[in-house]
Structures are given as C-alpha cells and as structure tokens.
KEFI-816937 format. One record per residue (C-alpha): z, y, x. Coordinates in pm, whole numbers, padded with zeros to 5 digits, always signed. Layout:
BEGIN
ZYX...
***
This chain:
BEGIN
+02736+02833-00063+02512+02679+00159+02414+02313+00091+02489+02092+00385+02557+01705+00371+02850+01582+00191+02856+01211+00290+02925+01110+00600+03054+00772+00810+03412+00719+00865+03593+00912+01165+03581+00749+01487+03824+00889+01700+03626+00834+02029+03267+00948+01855+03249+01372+01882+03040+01522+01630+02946+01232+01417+02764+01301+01090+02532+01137+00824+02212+01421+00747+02195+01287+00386+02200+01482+00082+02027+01797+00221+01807+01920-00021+01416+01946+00046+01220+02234-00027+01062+02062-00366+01391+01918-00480+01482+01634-00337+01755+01555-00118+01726+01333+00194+01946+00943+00171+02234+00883+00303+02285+00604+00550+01890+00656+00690+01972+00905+00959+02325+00987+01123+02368+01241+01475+02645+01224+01737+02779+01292+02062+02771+01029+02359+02905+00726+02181+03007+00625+02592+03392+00662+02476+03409+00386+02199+03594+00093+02233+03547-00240+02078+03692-00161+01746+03484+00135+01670+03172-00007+01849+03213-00293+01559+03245+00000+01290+02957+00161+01372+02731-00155+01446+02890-00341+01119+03082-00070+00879+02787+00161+00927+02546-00064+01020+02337+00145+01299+02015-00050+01310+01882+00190+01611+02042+00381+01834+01804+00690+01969+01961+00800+02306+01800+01119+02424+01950+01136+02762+01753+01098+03115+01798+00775+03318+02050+00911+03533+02293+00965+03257+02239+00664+03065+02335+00468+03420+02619+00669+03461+02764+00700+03059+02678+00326+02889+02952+00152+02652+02980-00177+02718+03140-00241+02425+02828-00092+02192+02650-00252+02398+02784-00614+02301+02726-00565+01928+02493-00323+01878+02110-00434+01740+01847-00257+01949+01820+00115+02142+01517+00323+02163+01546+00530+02501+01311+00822+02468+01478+01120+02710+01409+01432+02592+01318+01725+02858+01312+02133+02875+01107+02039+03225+01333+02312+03402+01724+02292+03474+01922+02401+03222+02209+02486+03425+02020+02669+03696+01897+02942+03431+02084+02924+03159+02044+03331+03122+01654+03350+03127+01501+03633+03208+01668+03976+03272+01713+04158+02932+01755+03842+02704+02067+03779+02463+02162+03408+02423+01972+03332+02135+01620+03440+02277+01751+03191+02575+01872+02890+02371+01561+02922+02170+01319+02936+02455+01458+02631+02582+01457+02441+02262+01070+02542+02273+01011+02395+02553+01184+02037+02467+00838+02011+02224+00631+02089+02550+00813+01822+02780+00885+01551+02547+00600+01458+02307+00567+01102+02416+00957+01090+02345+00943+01287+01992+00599+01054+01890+00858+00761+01975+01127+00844+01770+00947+00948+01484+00768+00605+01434+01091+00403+01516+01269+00583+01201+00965+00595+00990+00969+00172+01061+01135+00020+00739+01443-00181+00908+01486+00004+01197+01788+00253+00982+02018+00366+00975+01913+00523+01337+02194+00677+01513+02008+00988+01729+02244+01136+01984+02247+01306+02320+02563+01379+02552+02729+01682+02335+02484+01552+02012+02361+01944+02032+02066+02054+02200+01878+01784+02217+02006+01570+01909+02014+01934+01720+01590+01983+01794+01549+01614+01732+01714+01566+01403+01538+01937+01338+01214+01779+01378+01250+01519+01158+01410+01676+00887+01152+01963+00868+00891+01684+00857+01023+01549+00564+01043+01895+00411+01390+01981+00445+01435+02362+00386+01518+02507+00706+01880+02688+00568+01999+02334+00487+01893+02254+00873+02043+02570+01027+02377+02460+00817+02383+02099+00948+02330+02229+01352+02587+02488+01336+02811+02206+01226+02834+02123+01587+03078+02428+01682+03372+02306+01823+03298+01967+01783+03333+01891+02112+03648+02060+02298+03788+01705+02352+03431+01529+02503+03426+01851+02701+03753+01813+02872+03692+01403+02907+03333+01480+03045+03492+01705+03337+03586+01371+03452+03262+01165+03496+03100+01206+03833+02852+01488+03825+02934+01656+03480+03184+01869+03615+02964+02100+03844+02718+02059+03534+02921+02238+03248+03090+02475+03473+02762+02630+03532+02697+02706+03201+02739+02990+03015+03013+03009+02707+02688+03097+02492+02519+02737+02604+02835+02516+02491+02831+02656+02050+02592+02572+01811+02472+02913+01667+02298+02988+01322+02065+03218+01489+01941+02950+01742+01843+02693+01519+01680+02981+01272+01490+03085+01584+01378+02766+01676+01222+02687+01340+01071+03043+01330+00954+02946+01683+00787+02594+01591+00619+02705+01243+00456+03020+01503+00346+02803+01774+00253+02471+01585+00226+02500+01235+00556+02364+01123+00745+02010+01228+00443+01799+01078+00179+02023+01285+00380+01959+01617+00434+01554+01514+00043+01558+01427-00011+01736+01769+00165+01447+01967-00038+01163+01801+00192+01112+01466-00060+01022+01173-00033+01156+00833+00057+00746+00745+00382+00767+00933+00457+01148+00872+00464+00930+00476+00663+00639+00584+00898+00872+00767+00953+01042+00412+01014+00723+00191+01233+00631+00491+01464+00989+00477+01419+01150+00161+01496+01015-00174+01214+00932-00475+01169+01220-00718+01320+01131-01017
***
C-alpha cells in the first residue's frame, strides 16, 4: 500500500481538498511533521466559524496564496481575513493561458500536456517559489497553509517542490497529489458562479480538472531531467543550502 499522510485537520465543510502533508516518509527514513505544512482549495467560502478553526484549532501561522492579483480581488474571505495572522502572496505562473491551450501540441495525450505546463510554472515563477520556500523554512511562520483556487496545479507543484527538497520519495508525493481527484465537484459547481470563472472552466478539458498519478510522476521525472532535482531548481532561484536546512528541520522530523 502506498504510504500517504494519515493525519490531517478537522473537516471544514466550506474548505475543498484540505489536507495536512505530514507523515510521508523521506527517502532515508524519516517522515515529514504534522502540523508544519497543510494544502487546500480557495479557502474564499469559509465563514466565521471555520475561519476561527483554521486560524485557532489549526493554528495557520501563514497562509501561501498562489493565485494572480485578479483572483485574489475577486475571491478574498473576509472572515479569514479578520483572524487570520499574516499571508504571503507569491502568484504562481505557466506564462501562457491555460485555458487557451489546454491540448498542446497536435499528437500529445494529457499527461505530456499537464506536465509541460507544470514545467513551465518553475520557468515563470522563481521569484514566487524562492518566496515561499524561505517563508516555511522561517521557524514561526507554520503551520503554512499553501493553496491555489482548486489546491491542484499550482498548490500540487508547490507542495511538490518542497517536499522533494526535504527528500520526500517521490511515490509518497505522487500519492498525496492524486489525492485531489474529486475533491472538488462542489467548489466546481460554486465557482461557475463567480464572475469570470465560468467561461474559465468550461474551456477546459475533462483531463485538466483530475489529479492524475502519471502527471505528478512526470513532473518529478521532468524537474530531476531539467534541474537536478527540487533542491537544484530551489538552488537555481537563489535558495541557499542554509535554508534548503532550515526548510528540513522545519518539515521533516529528527532521525531518531
């Protein structure tokens, strides 16, 4: 059976796809702690109760919102916003429009395409991944809360990066992202809603909206080809080899 996280935060009804990435196991033994790291969808829903569980119960020290300007000024809780402690916006960008070409080039499957443009979220957002790697590497500043819109592509590559940093092996990774299937029928059908989001998910493909094993797998294969691995793309983008170690004591348990 493959090893995924077994803890997690308590169910918000109004938070999709809400998970705590401790317990996966590392590639020399370890396993990463619980309550450093947690991944969702757009927290936008929440009212004031569960804004007050996640701020207090769970005690988000950080929230890491990967979305562009336009969506934070059109998706913000007010209620979050009230009680929660500080927010890191770093947007993270494929620097083409996902929607417009979903299907890449002629003769590619959805995996080759998913992958490609997971690729090129390292390309357009190093300032963004050099910024959320030092925030959760700062003692105090977890448990971090990373999330996105669906808390998929861009929260999946994000919390990716970091784990494989750390040393995370990459099944326990591929595990955790394909978690995300069918998270998200309900923020789906709420999403059609919100000004602009409709004409944005009906112009994807079915392939664009699950979470497949085979993307994430590909991704990883993708990153250790092209930079070495998660540390030699962090190292690429200005990370030192200082905080690449504080971002370990931070996520991953002491060898006992």
């Amino acid at each position: 059976m493959t090893d995924v996280a077994s803890t997690g935060p308590p169910r918000l009804p109004d938070l999709a796809n809400l998970r705590d990435v401790g317990g996966l196991p590392t590639g020399d033994g370890r396993r990463t702690r619980s309550g450093r790291l947690l991944r969702s969808a757009t927290p936008f829903y929440l009212d004031a109760a569960q804004a007050a569980v996640l701020a207090d119960e769970v005690g988000v020290r950080l929230r890491i919102d990967l979305r562009s300007r336009g969506e934070v000024d059109g998706a913000t809780s007010e209620h979050l916003a009230a009680v929660e402690h500080d927010v890191l916006h770093a947007p993270v960008r494929s620097g083409s429009s996902f929607a417009v070409d979903p299907t890449g080039e002629e003769g590619t499957g959805p995996v080759e395409v998913m992958t490609a443009h997971y690729l090129r979220f390292l390309e357009h957002s190093p300032d963004a991944f050099e910024a959320i790697t030092r925030a959760v590497a700062t003692p105090g500043r977890t448990p971090a809360l990373v999330h996105c819109t669906l808390g998929k592509d861009r929260t999946g590559v994000t919390v990716a990066l970091l784990l494989s940093a750390v040393g995370v092996t990459d099944e326990a990774i591929v595990a955790d992202y394909a978690r995300t299937e069918g998270q998200n029928v309900d923020l789906l059908d709420r999403l059609l809603g919100l000004p602009g989001y409709a004409e944005r998910i009906a112009a994807l493909p079915a392939e664009a909206l699950g979470a497949q094993p085979a993307t994430m797998t590909a991704f990883l294969a993708g990153l250790q080809a092209t930079h070495g691995g998660a540390a030699g793309y962090l190292r690429s983008v200005g990370v030192e080899d200082a905080v690449l170690d504080a971002l370990d004591r931070q996520l991953v348990e002491e060898e006992r």
